[in-house]
C-alpha positions as CSV (number, residue, x, y, z in Angstrom):
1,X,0.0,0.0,0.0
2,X,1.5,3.6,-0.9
3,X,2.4,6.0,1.9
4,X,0.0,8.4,2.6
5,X,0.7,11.5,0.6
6,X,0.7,15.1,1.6
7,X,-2.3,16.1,-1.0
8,X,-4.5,12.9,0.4
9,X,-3.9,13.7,3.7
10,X,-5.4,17.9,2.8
11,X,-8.3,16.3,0.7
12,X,-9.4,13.7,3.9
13,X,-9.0,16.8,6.4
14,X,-11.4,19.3,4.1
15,X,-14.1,15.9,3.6
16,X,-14.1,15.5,7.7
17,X,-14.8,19.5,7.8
18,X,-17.5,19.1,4.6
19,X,-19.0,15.7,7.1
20,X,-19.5,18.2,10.0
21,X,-21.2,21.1,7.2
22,X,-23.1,18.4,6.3
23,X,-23.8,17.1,9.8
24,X,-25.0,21.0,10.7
25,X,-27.0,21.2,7.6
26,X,-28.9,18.0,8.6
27,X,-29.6,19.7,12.1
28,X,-31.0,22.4,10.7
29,X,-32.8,21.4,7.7
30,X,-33.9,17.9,8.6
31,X,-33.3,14.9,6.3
32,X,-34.8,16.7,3.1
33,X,-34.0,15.8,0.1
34,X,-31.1,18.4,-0.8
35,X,-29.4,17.4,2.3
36,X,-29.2,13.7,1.5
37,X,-27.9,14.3,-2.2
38,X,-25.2,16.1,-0.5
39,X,-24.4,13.7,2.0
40,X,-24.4,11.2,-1.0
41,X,-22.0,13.3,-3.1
42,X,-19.7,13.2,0.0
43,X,-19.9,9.7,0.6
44,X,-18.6,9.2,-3.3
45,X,-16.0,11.2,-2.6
46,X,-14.7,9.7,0.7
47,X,-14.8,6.5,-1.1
48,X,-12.9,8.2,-4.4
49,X,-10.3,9.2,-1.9
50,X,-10.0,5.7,-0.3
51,X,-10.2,4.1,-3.4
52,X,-7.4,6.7,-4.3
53,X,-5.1,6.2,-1.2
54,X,-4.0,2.6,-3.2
55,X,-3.1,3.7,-6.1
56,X,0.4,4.4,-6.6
57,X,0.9,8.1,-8.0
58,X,2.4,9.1,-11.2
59,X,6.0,10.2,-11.0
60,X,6.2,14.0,-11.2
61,X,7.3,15.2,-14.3
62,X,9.5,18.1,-15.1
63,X,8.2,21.4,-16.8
64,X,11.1,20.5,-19.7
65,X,9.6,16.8,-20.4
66,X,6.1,18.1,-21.0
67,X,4.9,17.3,-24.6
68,X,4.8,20.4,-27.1
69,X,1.3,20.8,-28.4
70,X,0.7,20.8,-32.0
71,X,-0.2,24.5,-33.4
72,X,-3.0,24.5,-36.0
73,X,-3.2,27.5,-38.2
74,X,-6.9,29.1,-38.6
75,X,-6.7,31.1,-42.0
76,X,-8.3,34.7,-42.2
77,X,-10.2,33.8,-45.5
78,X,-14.0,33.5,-45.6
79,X,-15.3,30.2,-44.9
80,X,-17.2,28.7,-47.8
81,X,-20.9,30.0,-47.5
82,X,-21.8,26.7,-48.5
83,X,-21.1,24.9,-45.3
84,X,-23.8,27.4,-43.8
85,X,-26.9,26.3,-45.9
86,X,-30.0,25.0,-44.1
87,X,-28.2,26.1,-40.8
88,X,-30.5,27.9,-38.0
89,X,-29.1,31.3,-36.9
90,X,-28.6,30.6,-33.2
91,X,-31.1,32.5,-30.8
92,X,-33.1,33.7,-34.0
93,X,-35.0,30.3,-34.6
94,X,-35.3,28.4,-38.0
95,X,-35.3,29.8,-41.6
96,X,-39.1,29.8,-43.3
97,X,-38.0,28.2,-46.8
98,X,-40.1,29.4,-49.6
99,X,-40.7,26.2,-52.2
């Protein structure tokens, strides 16, 4: 099993501050339903970070071994009005074709 890392340890400390928020919000709003999806959501992610704590992390990687993305040139030149036909004009609804 891997050591406990700093960055796990952070992430388990803020979930047992979110599991008293939660615990406070269930005090004063009951069990409604918003309060159980959030207690839900926090139960995922207590069992992301358990499921988490096993894996052994990627090794770091320097800022000089990063891969160089690819640059793509746009060009200035109109697009070809053709790729435009029978296209709605967003917010403005269909065209009313005339046969």
């Amino acid at each position: 099993m891997p050591a406990t890392t700093t960055e796990l340890s952070d992430v388990l400390r803020a979930l047992a501050q979110l599991r008293a928020g939660v615990g406070a919000l269930r005090a004063r709003y009951g069990d409604v339903a918003e309060v159980r999806r959030i207690d839900n959501d926090l139960e995922r992610l207590e069992i992301d970070v358990a499921d988490l704590s096993t894996v052994n992390p990627a090794p770091m990687q320097r800022h000089g071994g990063t891969k160089q993305r690819e640059m793509v040139e746009v060009p200035d030149t109109p697009y070809d009005s053709s790729l435009w036909r029978d296209v709605d004009e967003e917010g403005m609804g269909g065209w009313k074709h005339e046969h």
